[in-house]
N, C-alpha and C positions, 0 to 999 in steps of 0.2 A: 503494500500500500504506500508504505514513505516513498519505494522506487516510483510509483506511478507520480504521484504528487511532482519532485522532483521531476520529474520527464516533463510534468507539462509547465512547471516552472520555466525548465530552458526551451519552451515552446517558442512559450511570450516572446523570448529574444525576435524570433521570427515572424511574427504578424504584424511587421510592417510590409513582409511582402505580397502577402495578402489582401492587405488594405491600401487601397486608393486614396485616402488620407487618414493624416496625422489619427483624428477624432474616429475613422474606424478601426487601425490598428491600434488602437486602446480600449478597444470594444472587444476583439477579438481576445488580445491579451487576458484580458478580467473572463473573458467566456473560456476559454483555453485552464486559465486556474481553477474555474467552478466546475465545469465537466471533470476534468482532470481529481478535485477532489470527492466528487459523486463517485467517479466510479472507485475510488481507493477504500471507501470505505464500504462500497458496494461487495467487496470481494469478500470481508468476513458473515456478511449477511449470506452469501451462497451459501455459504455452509450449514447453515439453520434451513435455507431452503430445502437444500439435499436430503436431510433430515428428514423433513416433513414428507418428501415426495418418495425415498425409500421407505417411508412407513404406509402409502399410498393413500395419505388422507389428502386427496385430491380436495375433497369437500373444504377444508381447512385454507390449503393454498391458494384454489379458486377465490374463495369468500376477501380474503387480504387485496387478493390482483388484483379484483371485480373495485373492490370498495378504494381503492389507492386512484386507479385509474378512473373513476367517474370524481372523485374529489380534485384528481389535478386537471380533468379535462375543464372542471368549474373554475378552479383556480386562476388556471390559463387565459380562461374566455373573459372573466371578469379581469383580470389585469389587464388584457389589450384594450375591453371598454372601459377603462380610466386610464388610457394613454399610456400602459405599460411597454416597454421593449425586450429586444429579445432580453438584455441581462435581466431583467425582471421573471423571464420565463425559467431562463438556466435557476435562480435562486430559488424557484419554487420547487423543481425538482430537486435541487440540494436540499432545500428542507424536507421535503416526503422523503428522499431518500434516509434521513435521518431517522427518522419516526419509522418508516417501512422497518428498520432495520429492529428497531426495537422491540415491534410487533414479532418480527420475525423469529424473533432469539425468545420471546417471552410463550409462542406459540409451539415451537419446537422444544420447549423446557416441560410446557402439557401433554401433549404428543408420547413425546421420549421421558420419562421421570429419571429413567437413570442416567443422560446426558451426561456428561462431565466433560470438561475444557482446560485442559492441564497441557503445558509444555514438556511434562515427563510423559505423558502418555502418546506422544509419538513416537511411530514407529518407520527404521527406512523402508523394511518389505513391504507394510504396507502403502507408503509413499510410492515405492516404484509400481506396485499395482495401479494404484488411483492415476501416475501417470501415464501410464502404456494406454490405458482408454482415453483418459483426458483429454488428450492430443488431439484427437478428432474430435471431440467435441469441440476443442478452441479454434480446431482451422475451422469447422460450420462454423462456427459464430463471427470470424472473422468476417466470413465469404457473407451470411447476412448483413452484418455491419456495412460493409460495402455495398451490398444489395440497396438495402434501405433507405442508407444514411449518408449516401455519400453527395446525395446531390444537394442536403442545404451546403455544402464545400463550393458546387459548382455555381447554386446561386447569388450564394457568399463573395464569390470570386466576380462573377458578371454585373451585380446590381448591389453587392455595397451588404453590411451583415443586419443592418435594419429591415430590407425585403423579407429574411428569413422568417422575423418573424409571425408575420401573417400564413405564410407556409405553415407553419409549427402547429396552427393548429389543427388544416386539411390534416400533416401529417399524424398528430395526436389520433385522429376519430381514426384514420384509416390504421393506425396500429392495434387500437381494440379487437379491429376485423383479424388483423392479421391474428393477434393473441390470442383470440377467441379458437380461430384455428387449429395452431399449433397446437394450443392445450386441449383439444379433441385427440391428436397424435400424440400428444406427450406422454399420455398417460403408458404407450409402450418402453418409455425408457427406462422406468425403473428394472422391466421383464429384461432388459437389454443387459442393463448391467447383470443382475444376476447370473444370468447364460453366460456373459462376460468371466465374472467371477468364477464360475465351475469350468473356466474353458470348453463349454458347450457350442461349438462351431454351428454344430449342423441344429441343434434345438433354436439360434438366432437365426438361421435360414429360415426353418417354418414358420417362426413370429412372422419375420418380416415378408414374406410371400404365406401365409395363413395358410 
């Protein structure tokens, strides 16, 4: 997380070359910090996620996703109608993202009662498990990250980082769609890792072709 942070620290150096003036690569910079510190804190929250969803209380994780996203989609829509900007939008997400996490860790503590969260209790085998699968998980995410997001970059780049924020909110509603989706199919992941876990080859063939 400190490494993430630090990464988008010396981002900032660079968002004059993205911005067409002074007053947008100062905008960029401060948006570069807040993303930057959303997702660094976002990464111990996955791990309560994982939690919840190898325990398959989809009902639970739903319920969080559902109620996060129709609060920031309100959030959003009222900031722009009081003249908010994008850095108004990024700060909302930093702060849900703050609170989701809390939720997240205090949901996964009911869920799981025996939890516990010690720096003694890691292990390397199971480190190099979690990452032999991980890996493709992170390159999908990458590949959607691109997919998705890559174009307030190129709006950003064409019409200046104020445009984006009107986009922000098309792109909000249409991520629920997207969400809504995935978590229809998500629910095979946990089956995925398991199979995973027993080195079960051919038992992840039949999930995935049924």
């Amino acid at each position: 997380g400190v490494a993430v942070v630090l990464g988008a620290f010396g981002l900032t150096f660079f968002a004059s070359t993205f911005g067409d003036t002074p007053e947008d690569a100062s905008i960029l910079a401060v948006l570069m910090l807040i993303v930057g510190t959303e997702f660094a804190l976002s990464l111990p929250m996955r791990t309560m996620m994982g939690t919840i969803t190898a325990s398959l209380r989809y009902d639970v994780s739903t319920a969080i996703e559902l109620v996060f996203k129709l609060v920031s989609t309100a959030l959003i829509v009222g900031a722009i109608l009081l003249g908010g900007q994008l850095v108004s939008i990024a700060l909302i997400g930093l702060v849900l993202g703050v609170f989701r996490g809390i939720v997240w860790y205090i949901a996964a503590r009911r869920v799981t009662p025996e939890l516990r969260i010690s720096p003694s209790l890691a292990r390397r085998q199971a480190a190099q498990s979690l990452c032999s699968f991980s890996i493709f998980i992170f390159i999908a995410q990458v590949a959607t990250i691109l997919r998705f997001h890559v174009d307030s970059v190129v709006i950003g780049g064409f019409l200046g980082p104020q445009s984006i924020t009107h986009y922000a909110v098309a792109a909000t509603l249409t991520a629920l769609f997207i969400n809504a989706t995935t978590s229809i199919m998500g629910v095979l992941s946990p089956v995925f890792a398991q199979q995973h876990g027993r080195d079960d080859i051919e038992a992840m063939r039949r999930t995935l072709f049924f």
